[in-house]
N, C-alpha and C positions, 0 to 999 in steps of 0.2 A: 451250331448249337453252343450253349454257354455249360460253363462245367462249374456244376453246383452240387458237391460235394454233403454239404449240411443238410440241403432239402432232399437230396437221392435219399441219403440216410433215415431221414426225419419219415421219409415216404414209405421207404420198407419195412419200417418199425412200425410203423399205423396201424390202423385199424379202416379196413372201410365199409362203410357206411352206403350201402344202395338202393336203401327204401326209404321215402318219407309219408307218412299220413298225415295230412293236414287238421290240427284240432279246430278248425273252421270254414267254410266255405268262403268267409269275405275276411278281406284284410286285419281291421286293426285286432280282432278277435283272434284270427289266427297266429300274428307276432303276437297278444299277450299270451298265449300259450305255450308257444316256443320259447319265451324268454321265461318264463316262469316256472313252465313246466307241469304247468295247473291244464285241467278240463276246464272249457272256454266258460262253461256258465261261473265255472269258483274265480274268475278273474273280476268281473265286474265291470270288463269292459262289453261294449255296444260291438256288432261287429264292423261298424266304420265308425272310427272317429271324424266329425269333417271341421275345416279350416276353422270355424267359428267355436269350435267345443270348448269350454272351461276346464273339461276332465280331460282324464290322461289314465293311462294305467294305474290302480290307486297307488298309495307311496308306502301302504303296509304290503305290500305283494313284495317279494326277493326276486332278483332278476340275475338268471346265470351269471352278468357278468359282476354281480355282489358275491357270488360265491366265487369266483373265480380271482376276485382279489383277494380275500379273506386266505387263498390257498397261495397269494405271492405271484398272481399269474398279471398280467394285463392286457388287456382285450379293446378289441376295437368294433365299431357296426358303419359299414358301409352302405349306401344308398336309401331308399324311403324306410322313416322311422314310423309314424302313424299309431303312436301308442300316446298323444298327447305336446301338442307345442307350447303350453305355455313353459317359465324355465323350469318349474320342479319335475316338469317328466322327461324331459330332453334327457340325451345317453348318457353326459357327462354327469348328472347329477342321479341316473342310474346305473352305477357302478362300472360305464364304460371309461378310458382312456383317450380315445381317438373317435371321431368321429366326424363322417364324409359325405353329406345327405340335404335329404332336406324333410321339413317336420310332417309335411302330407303330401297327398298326390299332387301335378303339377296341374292336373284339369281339374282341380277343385277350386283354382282363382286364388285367392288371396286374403288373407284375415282382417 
């Protein structure tokens, strides 16, 4: 095993977390609720966004990771985004850092 001191620390001091309710039964509806923090009707988004959409999560919505810089923090989203491919809704231009993914499902083809 690897001796990780920062993360042991980091771990016992947490909080956790063992329930989740999903605010949607389908995808892109239920990331813009998670990120938002909003009931999925006050987002505005469809509950799938597909490869061809023009929209994206709209860009008046605050997306945790907007508050989580505002606090000096920076943040990252790993795997399917699906809240909108063109560039203004991609992570980087909503208040993510890093970002490791791709814009929609991979069985939806291509834009």
């Amino acid at each position: 095993t690897t001796h990780t001191p920062n993360i042991d620390r980091i771990a016992s001091q947490g909080k956790i977390l063992s329930n989740w309710y999903s605010g949607a039964p389908l995808c892109s509806a239920s990331r813009a609720a998670l990120m938002t923090g909003r009931q999925t009707p006050r987002t505005g988004v469809p509950p799938v966004l597909g490869p061809t959409e023009r929209r994206g999560l709209p860009l008046n919505e605050t997306t945790l990771a907007e508050h989580l810089r505002r606090a000096n923090y920076t943040s990252g989203v790993v795997g399917k985004w699906h809240l909108g491919q063109r560039t203004m809704y991609l992570p980087h231009n909503r208040g993510f850092d890093e970002y490791l993914g791709i814009p929609f499902s991979d069985d939806m083809g291509t834009a």
